[in-house]
C-alpha positions in Angstrom: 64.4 12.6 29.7 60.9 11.6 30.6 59.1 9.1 32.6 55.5 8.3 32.7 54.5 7.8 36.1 50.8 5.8 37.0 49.0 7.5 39.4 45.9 5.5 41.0 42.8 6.0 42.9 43.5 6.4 46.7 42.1 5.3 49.4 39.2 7.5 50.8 38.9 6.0 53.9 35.6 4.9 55.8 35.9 0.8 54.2 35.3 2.3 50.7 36.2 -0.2 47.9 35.9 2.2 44.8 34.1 5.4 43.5 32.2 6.6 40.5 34.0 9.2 38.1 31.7 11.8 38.0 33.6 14.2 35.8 36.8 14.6 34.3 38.5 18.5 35.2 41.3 17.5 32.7 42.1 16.6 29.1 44.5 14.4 27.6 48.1 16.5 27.0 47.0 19.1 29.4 50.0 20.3 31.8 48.7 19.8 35.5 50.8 21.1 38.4 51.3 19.3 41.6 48.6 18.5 43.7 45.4 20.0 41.5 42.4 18.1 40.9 42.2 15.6 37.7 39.3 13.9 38.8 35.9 14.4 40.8 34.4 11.0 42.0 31.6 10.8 43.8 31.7 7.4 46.4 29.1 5.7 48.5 29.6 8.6 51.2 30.3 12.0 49.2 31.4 13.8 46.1 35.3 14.2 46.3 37.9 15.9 43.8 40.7 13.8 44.1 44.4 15.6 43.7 47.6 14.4 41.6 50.6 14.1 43.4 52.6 14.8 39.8 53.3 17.5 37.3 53.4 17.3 34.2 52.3 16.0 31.0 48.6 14.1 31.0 49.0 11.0 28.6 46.1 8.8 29.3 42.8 9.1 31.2 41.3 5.6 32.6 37.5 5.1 32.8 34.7 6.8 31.1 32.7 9.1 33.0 29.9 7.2 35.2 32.6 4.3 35.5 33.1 2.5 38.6 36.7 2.2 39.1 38.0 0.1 42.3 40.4 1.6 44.9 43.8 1.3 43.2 42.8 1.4 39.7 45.0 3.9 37.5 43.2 6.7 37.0 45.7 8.8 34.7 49.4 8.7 33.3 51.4 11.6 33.6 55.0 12.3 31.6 57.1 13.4 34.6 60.7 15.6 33.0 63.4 14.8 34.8 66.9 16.3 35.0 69.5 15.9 32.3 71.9 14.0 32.3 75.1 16.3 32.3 77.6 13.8 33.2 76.6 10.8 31.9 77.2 9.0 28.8 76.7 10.0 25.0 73.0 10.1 23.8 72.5 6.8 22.4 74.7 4.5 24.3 72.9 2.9 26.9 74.2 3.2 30.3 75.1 0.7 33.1 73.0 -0.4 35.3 74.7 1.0 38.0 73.9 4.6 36.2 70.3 3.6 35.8 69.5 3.0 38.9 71.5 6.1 40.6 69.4 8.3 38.3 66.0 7.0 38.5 66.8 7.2 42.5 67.2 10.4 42.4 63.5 11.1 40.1 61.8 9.2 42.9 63.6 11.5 45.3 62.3 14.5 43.1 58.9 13.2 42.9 58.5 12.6 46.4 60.4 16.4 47.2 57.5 18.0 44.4 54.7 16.3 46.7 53.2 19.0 48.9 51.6 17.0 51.6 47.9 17.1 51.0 45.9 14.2 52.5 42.8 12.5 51.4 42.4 9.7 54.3 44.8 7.4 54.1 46.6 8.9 50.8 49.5 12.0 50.9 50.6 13.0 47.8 54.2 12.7 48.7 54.0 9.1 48.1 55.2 8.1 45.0 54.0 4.9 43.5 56.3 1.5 43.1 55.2 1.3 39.5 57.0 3.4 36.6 58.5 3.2 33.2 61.4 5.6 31.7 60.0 6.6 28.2 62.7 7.5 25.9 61.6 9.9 22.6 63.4 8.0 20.0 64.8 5.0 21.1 64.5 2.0 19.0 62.8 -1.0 20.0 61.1 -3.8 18.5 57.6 -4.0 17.9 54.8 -7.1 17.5 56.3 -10.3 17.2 56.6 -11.3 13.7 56.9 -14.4 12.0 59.1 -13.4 9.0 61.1 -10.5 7.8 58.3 -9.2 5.0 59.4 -6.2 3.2 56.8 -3.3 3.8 56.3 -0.3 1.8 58.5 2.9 3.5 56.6 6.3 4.9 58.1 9.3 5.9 58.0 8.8 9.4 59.5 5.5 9.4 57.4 3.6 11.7 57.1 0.6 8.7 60.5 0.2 8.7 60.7 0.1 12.2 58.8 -2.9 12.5 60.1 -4.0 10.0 63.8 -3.9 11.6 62.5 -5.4 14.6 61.3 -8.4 12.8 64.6 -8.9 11.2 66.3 -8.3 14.6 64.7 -11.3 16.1 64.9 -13.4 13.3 68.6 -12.9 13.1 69.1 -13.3 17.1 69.4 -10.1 18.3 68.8 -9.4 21.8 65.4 -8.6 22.2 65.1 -5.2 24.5 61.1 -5.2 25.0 62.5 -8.3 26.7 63.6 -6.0 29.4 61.0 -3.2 29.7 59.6 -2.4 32.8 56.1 -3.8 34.1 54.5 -0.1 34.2 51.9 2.2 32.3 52.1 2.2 28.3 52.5 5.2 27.2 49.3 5.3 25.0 47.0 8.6 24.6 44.0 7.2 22.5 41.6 4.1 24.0 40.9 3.5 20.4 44.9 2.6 19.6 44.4 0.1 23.0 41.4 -1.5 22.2 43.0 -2.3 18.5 45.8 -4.0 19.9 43.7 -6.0 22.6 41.6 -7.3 19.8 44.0 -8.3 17.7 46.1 -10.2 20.4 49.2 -7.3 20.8 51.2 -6.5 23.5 51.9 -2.7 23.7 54.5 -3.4 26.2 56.8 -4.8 23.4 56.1 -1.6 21.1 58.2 2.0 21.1 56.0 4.2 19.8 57.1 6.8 16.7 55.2 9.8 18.5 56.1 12.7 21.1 57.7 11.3 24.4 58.0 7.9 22.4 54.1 7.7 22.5 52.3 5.3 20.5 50.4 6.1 18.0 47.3 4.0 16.2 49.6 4.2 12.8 52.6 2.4 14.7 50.0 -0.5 15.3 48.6 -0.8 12.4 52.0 -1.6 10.6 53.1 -3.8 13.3 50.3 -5.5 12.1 50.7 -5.4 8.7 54.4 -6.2 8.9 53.3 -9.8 11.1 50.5 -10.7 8.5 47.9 -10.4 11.2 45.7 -8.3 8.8 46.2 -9.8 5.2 47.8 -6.3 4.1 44.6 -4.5 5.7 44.2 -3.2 9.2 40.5 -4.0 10.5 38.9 -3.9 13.8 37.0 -7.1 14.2 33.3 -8.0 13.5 31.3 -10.1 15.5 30.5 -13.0 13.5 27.5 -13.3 12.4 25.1 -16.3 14.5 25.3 -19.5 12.8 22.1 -20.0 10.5 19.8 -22.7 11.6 18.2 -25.0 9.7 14.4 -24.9 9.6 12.7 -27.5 10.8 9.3 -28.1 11.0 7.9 -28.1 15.3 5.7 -30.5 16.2 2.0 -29.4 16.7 2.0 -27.8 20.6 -0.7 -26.2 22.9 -0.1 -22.7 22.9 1.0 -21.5 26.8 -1.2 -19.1 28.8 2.0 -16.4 27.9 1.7 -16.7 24.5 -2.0 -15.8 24.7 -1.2 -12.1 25.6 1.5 -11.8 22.6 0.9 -8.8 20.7 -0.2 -9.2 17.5 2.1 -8.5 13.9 2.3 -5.2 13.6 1.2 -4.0 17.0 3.3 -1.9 18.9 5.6 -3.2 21.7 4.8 -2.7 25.0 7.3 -0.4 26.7 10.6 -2.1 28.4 11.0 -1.2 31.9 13.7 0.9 33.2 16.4 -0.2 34.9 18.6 2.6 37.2 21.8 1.2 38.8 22.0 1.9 42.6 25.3 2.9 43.1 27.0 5.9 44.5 25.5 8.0 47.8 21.7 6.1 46.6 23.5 2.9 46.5 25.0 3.1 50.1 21.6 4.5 51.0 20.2 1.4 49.8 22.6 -0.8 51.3 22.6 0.7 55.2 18.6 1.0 55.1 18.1 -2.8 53.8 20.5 -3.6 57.1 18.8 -1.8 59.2 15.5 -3.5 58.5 17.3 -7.0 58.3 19.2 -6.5 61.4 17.4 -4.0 64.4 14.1 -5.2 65.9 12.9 -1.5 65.7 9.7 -0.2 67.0 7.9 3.6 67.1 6.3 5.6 69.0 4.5 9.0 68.4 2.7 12.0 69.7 1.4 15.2 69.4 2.4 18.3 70.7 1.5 21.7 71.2 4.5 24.0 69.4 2.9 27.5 69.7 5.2 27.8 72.9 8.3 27.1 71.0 7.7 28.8 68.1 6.7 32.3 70.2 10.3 32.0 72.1 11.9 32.1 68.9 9.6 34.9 67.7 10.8 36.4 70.7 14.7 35.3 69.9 14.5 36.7 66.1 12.8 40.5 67.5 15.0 40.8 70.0 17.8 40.9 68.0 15.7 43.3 65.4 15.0 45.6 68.0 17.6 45.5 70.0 21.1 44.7 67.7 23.7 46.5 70.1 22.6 44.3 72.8 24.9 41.1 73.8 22.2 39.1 74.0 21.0 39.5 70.4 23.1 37.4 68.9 23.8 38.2 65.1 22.5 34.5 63.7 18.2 33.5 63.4 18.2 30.4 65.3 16.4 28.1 63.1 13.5 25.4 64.5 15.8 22.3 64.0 18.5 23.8 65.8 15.9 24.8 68.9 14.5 20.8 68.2 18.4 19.6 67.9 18.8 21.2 71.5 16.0 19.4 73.1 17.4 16.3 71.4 20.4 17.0 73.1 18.6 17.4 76.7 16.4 14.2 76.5 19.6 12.0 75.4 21.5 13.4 78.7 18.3 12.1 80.5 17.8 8.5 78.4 21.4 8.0 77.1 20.0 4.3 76.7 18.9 6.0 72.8 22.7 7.2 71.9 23.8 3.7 71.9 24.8 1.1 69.2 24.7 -3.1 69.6 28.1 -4.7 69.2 26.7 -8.1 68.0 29.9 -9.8 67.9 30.5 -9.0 71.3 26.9 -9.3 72.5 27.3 -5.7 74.0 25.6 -2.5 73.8 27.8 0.2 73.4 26.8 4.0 74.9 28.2 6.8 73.8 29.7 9.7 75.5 29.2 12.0 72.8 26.0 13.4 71.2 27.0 13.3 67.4 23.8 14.3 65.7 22.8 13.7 62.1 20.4 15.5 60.4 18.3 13.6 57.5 19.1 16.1 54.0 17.4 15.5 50.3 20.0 16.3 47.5 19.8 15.5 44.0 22.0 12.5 44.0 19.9 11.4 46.9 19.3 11.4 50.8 22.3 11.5 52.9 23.3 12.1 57.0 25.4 14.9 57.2 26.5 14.9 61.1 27.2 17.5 63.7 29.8 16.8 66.1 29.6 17.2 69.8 26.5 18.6 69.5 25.6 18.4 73.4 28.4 20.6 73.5 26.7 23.2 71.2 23.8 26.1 72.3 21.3 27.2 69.5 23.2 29.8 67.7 26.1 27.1 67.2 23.6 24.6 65.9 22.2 26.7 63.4 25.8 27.5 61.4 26.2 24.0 61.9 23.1 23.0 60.3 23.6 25.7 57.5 27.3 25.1 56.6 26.3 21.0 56.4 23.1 21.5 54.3 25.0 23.9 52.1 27.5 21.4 51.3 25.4 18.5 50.8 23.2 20.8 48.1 26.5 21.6 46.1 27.7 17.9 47.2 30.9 18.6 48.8 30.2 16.6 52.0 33.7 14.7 53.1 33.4 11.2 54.4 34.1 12.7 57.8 30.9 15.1 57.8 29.1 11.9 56.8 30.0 9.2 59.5 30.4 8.4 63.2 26.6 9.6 64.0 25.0 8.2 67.2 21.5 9.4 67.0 19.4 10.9 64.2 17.1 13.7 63.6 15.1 13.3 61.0 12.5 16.7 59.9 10.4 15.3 57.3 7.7 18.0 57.8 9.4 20.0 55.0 8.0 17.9 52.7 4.6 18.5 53.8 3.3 15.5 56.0 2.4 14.6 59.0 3.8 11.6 60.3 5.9 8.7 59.7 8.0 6.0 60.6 11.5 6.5 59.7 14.3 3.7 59.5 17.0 3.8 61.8 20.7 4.7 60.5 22.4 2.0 61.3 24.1 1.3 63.4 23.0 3.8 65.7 19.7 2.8 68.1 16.9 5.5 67.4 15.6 8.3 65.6 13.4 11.0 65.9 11.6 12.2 63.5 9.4 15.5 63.1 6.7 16.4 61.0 5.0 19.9 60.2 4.4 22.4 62.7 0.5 23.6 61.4 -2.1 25.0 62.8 -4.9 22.7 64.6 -8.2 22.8 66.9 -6.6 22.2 70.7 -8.0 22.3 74.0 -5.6 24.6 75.7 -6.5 25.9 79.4 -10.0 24.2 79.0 -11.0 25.7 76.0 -10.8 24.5 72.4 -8.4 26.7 70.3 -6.1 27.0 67.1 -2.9 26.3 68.1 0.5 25.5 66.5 0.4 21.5 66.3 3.4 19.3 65.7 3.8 15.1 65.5 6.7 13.7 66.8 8.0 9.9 66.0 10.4 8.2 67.7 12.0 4.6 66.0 14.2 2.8 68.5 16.0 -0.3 69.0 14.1 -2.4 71.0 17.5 -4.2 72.0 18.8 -1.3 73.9 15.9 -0.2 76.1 12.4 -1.1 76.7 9.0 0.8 76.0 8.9 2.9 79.0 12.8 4.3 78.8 11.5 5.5 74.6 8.3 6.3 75.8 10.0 8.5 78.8 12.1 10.3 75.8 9.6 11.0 73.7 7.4 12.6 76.4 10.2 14.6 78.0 11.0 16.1 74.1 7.0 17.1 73.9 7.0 18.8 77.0 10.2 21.0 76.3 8.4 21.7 72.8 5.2 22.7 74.7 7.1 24.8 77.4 10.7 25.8 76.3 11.1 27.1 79.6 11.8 23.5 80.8 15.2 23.4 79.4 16.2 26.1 81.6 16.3 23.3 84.3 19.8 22.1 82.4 21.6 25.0 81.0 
């Protein structure tokens, strides 16, 4: 025996209501083993491959890909085996209830014993779901209801005559066993044999289909059809009617409007439609968090310039060091990148102003300060910009920092970010100078309080020790909450992060 067991789309944690199918990793009737990957979805925080907690048999896939499906939509259908039943009655004699419920106990005890544990947030796979349906390969049951027993031409299969029996069945009294089925998935492979039925008002649920595993097939519902009359002894899928023809009428005589002045003339080409792209997915979130931002935080910036040839000669320094001097435990085996040297200083200026690592608790009219230092980083991917953040990163020296910053930028290029490297961030970095400017003023992530932002580090006319030279110039932003501190605690931060950029040497205060 076989049942067909519904699994849906989990929750993935973080407040997320649903996720886009981003691509399908298996077919319809393709064997999948507990716990692998039928689906990758992409939601509002990060591309995930979601895992089945069943093995077996794939009967049905749900949504196309680029669908949004809600959290616990059905995603698939899967035909479970189960164990035989040894001791049991004789195939074809139905068994008590008492029976039936003893053996499909002990299925949802093997289901849940075949789970191996593996957790999305808030999801294991040993769960098994509440809904199912038993589907027995050849077991009779009645089809469409019918309005009289009409005689229909015989195949070799036999599915005419099975609707055909089930007519008579009802017409004569007999107990009618769709009656009884199970609210739970249909076992139906093909959209095509679903969306027949829905248009022509019939309930699958009351069908046992001729195929493998009792699946049905689009010939089973095209002679339930037949055998009601529903067709006129042809199955068709239904046409839009056509619009009802008006009669013409002559307008009265009107001004022409100001629009109609700029119609195109017959036979000139039409202008071209504008494009509409969906937000959804990581650019819809995106979209979402930066119009709250502006809506809710009174931001405000702040900038200056500073002199970076200091910084960028101590890790110069750093980098030849370790060239020239490998055996050394000092060298370090890792090239300390300038965001994770700029991600340090971050670090240092929020122990001094911890008024910026803050968030406002409007409900509770409170400003919340955080103990922790969990630092986001502004990345570009193709799908679109997204946070990846860096725990604990006051707790972190350069070196640490710049696998950090690797590993996260890695994964958000090939988009396997989790919602955990995406959220809980209390202050931003944001290092838009890749990108070739100067300035700017960046929104703040809400619903953290500030963010600094960087731009490129190139070379300028500076008056350094009196003189004017070429020196390695840098801007630096800062966007804060004007809620949480005042001009002269952002103005202090800012200014303490240019001078450690001028002089590194000052953070050797508070190592």
């Amino acid at each position: 025996m076989a049942q067909v067991l519904e699994f849906k789309l989990p929750d993935l944690g973080e407040g997320l209501t649903g996720a886009e199918i981003v691509r399908w990793l298996v077919e319809v009737g393709e064997v999948v083993a507990v716990d692998q990957p039928v689906v990758e979805v992409e939601t509002a925080k990060a591309m995930v491959d979601v895992p089945c907690p069943y093995g077996g048999v794939v009967t049905a896939r749900f949504g196309e890909e680029g669908a949004e499906v809600p959290v616990g939509a059905p995603l698939i259908t899967v035909a479970v085996d189960g164990p035989a039943d040894e001791d049991g009655p004789p195939a074809g004699e139905r068994r008590s209830a008492t029976d039936g419920a003893r053996a499909d106990g002990s299925r949802a005890e093997d289901a849940r014993a075949e789970g191996s544990g593996n957790v999305l947030v808030g999801y294991g796979t040993s769960a098994a779901p509440a809904r199912r349906r038993r589907v027995r390969p050849g077991q009779p049951a009645p089809s469409a209801p019918v309005a009289s027993p009409t005689s229909v031409p015989s195949t070799a299969n036999g599915r005419a005559a099975t609707a055909t029996a089930a007519a008579v069945g009802r017409a004569s009294g007999a107990p009618d066993r769709a009656a009884e089925a199970v609210d739970g998935p249909v076992p139906v492979i093909s959209p095509l044999v679903r969306r027949l039925a829905r248009q022509n008002g019939l309930d699958l649920r009351e069908m046992v289909g001729s195929g493998p595993e009792g699946l049905i097939l689009r010939a089973d519902v095209e002679y339930a059809l037949r055998a009601a009359g529903t067709q006129a002894g042809k199955v068709r899928t239904p046409v839009a009617e056509p619009h009802p023809r008006v009669p013409q009428t002559p307008a009265p005589a009107r001004v022409r409007e100001p629009s109609q002045a700029h119609a195109p003339a017959a036979g000139a080409p039409a202008a071209p439609e504008a494009v509409r792209i969906p937000l959804k997915g990581i650019r819809g979130a995106m979209a979402d968090k930066l119009s709250r931002s502006r809506t809710e935080i009174p931001d405000a910036t702040c900038w200056v310039d500073a002199d970076a040839t200091e910084l960028m000669r101590a890790r110069d320094a750093m980098r030849r060091f370790a060239e020239e001097r490998p055996r050394s435990p000092a060298a370090g085996g890792t090239k300390i990148s300038v965001l994770a040297l700029l991600a340090r200083i971050c670090t240092a200026a929020l122990a001094r102003f911890p008024e910026l690592n803050s968030s406002v608790d409007m409900a509770a009219r409170e400003v919340v300060r955080h103990p922790a230092v969990h630092l986001g980083f502004a990345a570009q991917t193709e799908r679109g910009l997204v946070v990846p953040v860096v725990r604990d990163a006051h707790t972190r020296n350069a070196e640490s920092l710049t696998a950090e910053f690797a590993r996260l930028t890695e994964a958000a290029r090939t988009g396997t970010l989790t919602p955990a490297d995406l959220t809980g961030g209390t202050f931003t970095l944001n290092n838009y100078g890749v990108f070739g400017v100067d300035g700017s003023t960046p929104i703040i992530n809400h619903p953290e309080a500030a963010m600094l932002g960087v731009g490129r580090i190139v070379p300028k006319p500076w008056v350094h020790e009196g003189e004017l030279a070429v020196r390695q110039v840098v801007q630096l932003s800062l966007t804060f909450d004007h809620r949480v501190c005042d001009g002269g605690t952002a103005g202090g931060f800012l200014r303490y992060v240019a001078d450690c950029v001028e002089q590194p040497a000052v953070l050797l205060r508070t190592l």
